[in-house]
N, C-alpha and C positions, 0 to 999 in steps of 0.2 A: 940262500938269498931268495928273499921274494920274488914274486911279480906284481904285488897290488892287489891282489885278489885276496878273496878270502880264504884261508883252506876250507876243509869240509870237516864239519864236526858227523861224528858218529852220534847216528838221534833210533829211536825203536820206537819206530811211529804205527799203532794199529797193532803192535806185538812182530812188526817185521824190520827187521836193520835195513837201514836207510843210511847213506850220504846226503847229507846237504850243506852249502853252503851258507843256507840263512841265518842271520846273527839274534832274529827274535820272532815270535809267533808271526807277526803281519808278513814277514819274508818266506815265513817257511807255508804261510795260506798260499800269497802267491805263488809259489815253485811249484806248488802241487795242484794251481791251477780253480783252486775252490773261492777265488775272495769276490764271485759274484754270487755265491754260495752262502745260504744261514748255518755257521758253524757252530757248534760248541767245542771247545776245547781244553782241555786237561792236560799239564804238565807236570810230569812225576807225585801224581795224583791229588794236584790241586785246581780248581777251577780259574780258566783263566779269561777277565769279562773282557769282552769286545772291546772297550774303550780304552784297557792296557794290553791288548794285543801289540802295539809299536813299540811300548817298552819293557817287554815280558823279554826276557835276555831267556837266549838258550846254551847249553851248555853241552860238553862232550858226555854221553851216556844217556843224557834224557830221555825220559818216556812220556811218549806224547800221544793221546788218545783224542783225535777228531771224529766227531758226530754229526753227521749230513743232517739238519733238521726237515724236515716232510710236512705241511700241512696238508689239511684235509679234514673230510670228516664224515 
């Protein structure tokens, strides 16, 4: 039996096992606290662009590679 929640899929975020419960990229930005943040992100080694981050579905095993971007010069 449920409680409404989501479970937690098993994600290897950065190359380390992680718990989360976010159901697609924009969820899992915010859990981790970066979505004031310029990211790039990469899902089981595809790029995935900012504007389908809310419907970029994640799944159990993914690998997911975030990239703080840095300007400067």
């Amino acid at each position: 039996m449920t409680d409404g929640r989501p479970s937690a899929l098993r994600l290897v975020i950065n190359g380390e096992e992680t718990d989360s419960a976010s159901e697609n990229v924009s969820g899992l930005i915010e859990e981790l606290g970066l979505e004031n943040r310029r990211v790039a992100v990469m899902v089981n080694d595809v790029v995935v662009r900012r504007r389908n981050f809310d419907s970029h579905g994640l799944a159990e095993n993914d690998r997911v590679e975030i990239i703080s971007l840095i300007g400067g010069g």
